[in-house]
C-alpha positions as CSV (number, residue, x, y, z in Angstrom):
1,X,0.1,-14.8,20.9
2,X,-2.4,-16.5,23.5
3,X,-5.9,-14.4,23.6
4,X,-4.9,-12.6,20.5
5,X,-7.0,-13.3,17.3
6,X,-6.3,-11.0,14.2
7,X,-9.7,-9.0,13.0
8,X,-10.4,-9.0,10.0
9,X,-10.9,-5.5,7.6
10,X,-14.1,-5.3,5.5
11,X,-12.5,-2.9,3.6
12,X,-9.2,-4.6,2.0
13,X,-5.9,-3.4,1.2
14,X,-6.5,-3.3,-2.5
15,X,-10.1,-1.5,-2.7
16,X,-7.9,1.2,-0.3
17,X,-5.2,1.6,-2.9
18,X,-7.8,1.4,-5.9
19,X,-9.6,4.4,-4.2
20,X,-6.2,6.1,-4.8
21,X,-5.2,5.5,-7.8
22,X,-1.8,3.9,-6.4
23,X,0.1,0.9,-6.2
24,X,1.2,1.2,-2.2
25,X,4.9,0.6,-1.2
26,X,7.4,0.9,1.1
27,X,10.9,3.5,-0.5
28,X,12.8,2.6,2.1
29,X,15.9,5.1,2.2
30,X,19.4,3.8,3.7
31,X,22.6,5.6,4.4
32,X,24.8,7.6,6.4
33,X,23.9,10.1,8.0
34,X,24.5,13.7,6.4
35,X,24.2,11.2,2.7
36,X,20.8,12.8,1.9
37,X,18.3,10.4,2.8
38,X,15.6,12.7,4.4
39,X,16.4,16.0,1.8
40,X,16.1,13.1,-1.4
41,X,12.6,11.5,0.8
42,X,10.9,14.8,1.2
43,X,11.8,16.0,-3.0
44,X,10.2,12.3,-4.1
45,X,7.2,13.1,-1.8
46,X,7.0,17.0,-3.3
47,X,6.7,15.1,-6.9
48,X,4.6,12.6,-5.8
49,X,2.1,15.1,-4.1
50,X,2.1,17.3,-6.7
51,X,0.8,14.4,-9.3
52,X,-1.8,13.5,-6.7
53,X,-0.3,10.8,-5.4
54,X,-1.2,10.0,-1.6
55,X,1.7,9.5,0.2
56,X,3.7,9.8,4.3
57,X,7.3,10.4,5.2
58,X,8.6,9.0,8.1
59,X,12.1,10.8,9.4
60,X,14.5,9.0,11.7
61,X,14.8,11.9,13.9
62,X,11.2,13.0,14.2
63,X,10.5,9.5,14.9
64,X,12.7,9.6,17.4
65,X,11.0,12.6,18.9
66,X,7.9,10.5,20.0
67,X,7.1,6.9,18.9
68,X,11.1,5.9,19.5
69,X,11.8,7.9,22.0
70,X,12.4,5.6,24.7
71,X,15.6,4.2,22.6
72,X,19.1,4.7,22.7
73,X,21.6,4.0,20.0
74,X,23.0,0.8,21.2
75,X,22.7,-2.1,18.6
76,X,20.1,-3.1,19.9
77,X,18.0,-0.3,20.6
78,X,18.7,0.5,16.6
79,X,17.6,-2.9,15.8
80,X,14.0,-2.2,17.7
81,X,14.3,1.1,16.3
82,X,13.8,0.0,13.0
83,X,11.6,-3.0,14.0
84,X,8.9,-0.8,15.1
85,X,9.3,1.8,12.0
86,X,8.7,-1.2,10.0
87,X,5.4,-2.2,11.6
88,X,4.2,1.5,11.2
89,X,5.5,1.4,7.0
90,X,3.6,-1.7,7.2
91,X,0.3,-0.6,8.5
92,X,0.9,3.0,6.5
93,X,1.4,0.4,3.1
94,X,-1.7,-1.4,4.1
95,X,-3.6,1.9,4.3
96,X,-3.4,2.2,0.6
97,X,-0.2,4.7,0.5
98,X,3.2,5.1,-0.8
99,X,5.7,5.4,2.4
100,X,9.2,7.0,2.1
101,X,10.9,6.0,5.5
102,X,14.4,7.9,5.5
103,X,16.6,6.1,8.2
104,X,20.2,5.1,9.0
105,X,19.3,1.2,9.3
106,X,23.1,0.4,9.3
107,X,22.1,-3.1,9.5
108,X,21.3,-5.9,6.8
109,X,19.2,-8.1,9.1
110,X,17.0,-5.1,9.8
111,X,16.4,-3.9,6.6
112,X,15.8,-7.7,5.7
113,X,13.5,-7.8,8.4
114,X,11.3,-4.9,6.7
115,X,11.3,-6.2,3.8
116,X,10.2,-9.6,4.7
117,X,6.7,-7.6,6.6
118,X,5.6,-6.4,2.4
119,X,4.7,-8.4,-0.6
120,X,7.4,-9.0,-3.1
121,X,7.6,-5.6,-4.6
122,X,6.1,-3.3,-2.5
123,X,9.8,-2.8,-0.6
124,X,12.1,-0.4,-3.2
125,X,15.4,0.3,-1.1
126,X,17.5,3.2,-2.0
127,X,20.7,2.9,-0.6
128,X,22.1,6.8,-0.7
129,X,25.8,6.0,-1.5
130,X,27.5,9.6,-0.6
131,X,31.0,9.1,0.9
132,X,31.6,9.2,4.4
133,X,33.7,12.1,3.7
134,X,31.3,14.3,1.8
135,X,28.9,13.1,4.9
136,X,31.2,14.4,7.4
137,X,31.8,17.7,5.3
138,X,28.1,18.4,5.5
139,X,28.0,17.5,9.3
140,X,24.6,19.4,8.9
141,X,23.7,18.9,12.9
142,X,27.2,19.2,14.4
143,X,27.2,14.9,15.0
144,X,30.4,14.0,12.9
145,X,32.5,16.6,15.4
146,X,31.1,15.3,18.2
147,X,31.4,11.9,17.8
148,X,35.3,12.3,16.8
149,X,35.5,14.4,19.8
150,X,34.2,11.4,21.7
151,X,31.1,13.3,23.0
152,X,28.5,10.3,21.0
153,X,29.0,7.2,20.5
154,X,27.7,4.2,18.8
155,X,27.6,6.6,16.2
156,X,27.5,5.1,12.3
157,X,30.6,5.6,10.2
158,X,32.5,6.6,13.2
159,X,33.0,4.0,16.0
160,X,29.4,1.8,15.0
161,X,29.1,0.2,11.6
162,X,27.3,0.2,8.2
163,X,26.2,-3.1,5.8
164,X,26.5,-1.5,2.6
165,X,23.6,-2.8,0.8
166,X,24.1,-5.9,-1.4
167,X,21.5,-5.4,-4.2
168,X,19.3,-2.2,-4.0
169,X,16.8,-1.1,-6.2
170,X,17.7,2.0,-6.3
171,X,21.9,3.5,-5.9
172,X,22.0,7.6,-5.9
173,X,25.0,9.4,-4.5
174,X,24.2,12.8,-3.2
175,X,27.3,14.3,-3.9
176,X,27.7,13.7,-7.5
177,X,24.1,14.4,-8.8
178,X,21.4,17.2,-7.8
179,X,18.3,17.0,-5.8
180,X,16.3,17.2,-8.7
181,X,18.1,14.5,-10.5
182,X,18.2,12.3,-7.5
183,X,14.0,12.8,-7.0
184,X,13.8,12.0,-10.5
185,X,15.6,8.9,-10.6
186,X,12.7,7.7,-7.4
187,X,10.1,8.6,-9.7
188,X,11.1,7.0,-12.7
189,X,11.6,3.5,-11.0
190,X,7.9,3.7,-9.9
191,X,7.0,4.8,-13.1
192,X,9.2,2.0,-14.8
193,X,7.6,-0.6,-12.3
194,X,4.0,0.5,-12.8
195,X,3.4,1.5,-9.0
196,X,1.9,4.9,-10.4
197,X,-1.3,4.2,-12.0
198,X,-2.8,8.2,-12.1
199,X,-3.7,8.9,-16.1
200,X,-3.1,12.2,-17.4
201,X,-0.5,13.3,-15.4
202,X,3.0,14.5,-16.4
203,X,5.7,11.8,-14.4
204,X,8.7,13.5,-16.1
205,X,9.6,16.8,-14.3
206,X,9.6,20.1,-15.2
């Protein structure tokens, strides 16, 4: 952009991350809502908090509540919606932490998009694959009832769409395997790809 010239950091991304002990990343979970995204973010971050690890969630809806809430749910206020969570996941990664974003992000191009702002590696999707009928089951804030009433729309699953994702790193499906299970299956992929680097610690859970 004209007048705009990047400053530089004296301290880099890596010395920030070494300080911790960490390999930073982006979990990025995908799904519908109700699937389990948020409840399966904020178990992974419990696990990783406990083992020292420094780490921030960020939540669609308490997102929503500040940075994002000047957008709607059209297409494309969704797609600047997730264009601006990624720019904060990137900035968070950068700051030497592990960042477990929890967000609809029905579409491929978006999700691309966020991946394509981290280093190769540092962007672990977990696509949360529970049914849209277990989703609707749960209707945990009363949404799947009122968009079949009519009273929302645009809303995913119902009358707005979802790009199942192609090749995640991670698959879990919320209604066929615990919370615990489901953490555990987070962990063990940073464990398997070396992003946890703390010594003495006990990854495997209780």
């Amino acid at each position: 952009m004209e007048n705009i010239v990047w400053h530089p950091h004296k301290v880099s991304k890596e010395a920030r991350s070494n300080l911790k002990s960490q390999k930073p990343c982006l979990i990025w979970f995908t799904g519908l809502s109700g699937s389990g995204k948020s409840t399966v973010a904020n178990a992974v971050d419990d696990l990783l908090h406990e083992r020292g690890y420094h780490t921030y969630v960020l939540d669609g809806d308490n997102v929503r509540h500040r940075l994002n809430k000047d957008l709607g749910f059209s297409d494309s206020d969704r797609v600047e919606n997730i264009r601006r969570i990624g720019e904060v996941s990137n900035l968070l990664v950068d700051a030497g932490l592990i960042v477990l974003s929890a967000f609809i992000s029905p579409f491929t191009s978006d999700r691309r998009m966020v991946r394509d702002m981290l280093p190769e590696g540092e962007f672990i999707e977990v696509f949360i694959n529970t049914p849209l009928e277990v989703c609707e089951q749960r209707d945990p804030k009363g949404l799947y009832q009122k968009a079949r009433a009519g009273e929302i729309k645009n809303f995913t699953g119902i009358d707005s769409g979802y790009d199942v994702p192609e090749n995640p790193e991670i698959v879990i499906n919320t209604a066929e395997m615990c919370l615990k299970e489901c953490a555990q299956m987070v962990l063990d992929y940073l464990v398997e790809k070396k992003l946890l680097q703390k010594s003495g610690l006990n990854i495997q859970s209780a």
